[in-house]
C-alpha positions as CSV (number, residue, x, y, z in Angstrom):
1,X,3.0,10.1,-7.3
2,X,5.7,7.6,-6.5
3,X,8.0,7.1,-3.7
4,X,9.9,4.5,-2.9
5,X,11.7,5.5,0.4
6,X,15.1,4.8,1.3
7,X,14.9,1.1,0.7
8,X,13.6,-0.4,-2.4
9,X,11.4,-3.8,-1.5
10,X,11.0,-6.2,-4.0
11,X,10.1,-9.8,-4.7
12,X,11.8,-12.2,-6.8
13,X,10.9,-13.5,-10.1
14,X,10.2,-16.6,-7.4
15,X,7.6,-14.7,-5.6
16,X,5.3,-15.6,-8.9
17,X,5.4,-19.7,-7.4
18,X,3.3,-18.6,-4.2
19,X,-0.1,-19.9,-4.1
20,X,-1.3,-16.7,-2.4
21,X,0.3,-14.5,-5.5
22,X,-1.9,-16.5,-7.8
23,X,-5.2,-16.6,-5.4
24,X,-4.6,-12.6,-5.4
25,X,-4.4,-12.0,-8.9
26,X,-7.5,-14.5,-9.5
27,X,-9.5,-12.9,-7.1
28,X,-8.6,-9.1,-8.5
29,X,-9.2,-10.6,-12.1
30,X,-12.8,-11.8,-11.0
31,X,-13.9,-8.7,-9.4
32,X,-12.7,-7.1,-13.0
33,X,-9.2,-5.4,-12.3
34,X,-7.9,-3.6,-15.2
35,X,-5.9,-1.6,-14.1
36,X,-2.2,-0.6,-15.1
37,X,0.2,-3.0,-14.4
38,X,2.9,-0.9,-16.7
39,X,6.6,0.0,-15.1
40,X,8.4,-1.6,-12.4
41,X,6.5,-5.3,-11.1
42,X,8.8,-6.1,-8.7
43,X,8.8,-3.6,-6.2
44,X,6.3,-4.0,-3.1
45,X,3.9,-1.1,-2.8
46,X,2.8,0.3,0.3
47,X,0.2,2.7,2.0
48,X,1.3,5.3,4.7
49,X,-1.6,7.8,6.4
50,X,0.6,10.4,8.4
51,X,-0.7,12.7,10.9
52,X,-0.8,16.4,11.0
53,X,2.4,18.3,13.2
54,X,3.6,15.8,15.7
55,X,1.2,12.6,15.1
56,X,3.5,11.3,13.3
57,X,2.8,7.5,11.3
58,X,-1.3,6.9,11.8
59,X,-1.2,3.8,9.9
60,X,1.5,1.6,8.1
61,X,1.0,-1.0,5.5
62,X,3.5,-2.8,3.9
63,X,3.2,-5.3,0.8
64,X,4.7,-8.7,2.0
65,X,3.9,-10.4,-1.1
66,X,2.1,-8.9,-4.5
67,X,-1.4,-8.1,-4.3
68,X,-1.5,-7.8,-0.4
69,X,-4.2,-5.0,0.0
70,X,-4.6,-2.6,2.4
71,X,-7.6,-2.5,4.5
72,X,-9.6,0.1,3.6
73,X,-11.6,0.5,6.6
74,X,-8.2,1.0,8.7
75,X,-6.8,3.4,6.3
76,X,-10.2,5.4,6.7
77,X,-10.2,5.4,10.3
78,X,-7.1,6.5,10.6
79,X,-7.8,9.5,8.2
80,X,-10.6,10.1,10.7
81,X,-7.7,10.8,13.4
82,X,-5.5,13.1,11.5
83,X,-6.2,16.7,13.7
84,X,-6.8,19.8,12.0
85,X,-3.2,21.9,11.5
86,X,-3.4,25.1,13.8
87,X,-2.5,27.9,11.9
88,X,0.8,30.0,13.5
89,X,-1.1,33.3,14.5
């Protein structure tokens, strides 16, 4: 599934010259990422976890450069707060 919101984010052919673009792609390379990196490369990615009813946003994360992962324990834990939907009776 893809969504890219209202606003399309994206980094630069320049965003490639950061250090920390090149220490994340190492690092994913090392632990043996092959994933697909097919279709559009410059768009930032992001992770949303959003609440049942009125919760609203439970957690927000936002790619400010590529490869800027998501902690995984926060996006669990904020799974862990998403309440149960009350069926209309």
């Amino acid at each position: 599934m893809c969504f890219y919101g209202p606003v399309q984010r994206r980094m630069g052919l320049l965003g490639f010259l950061r250090l920390s673009v090149w220490q994340n792609f190492l690092r994913a390379r090392h632990r043996g990422f092959s994933g697909n990196v097919d279709g559009e490369g410059y768009i930032l990615g992001s992770v949303f976890v959003i609440g049942a009813g009125d919760q609203g946003i439970l957690l927000e994360h936002r790619e400010k450069e590529f490869g800027d992962a998501v902690n995984l324990t926060a996006v669990m834990e904020a799974a862990g707060k998403i309440s149960p939907r009350q069926s209309a009776e």
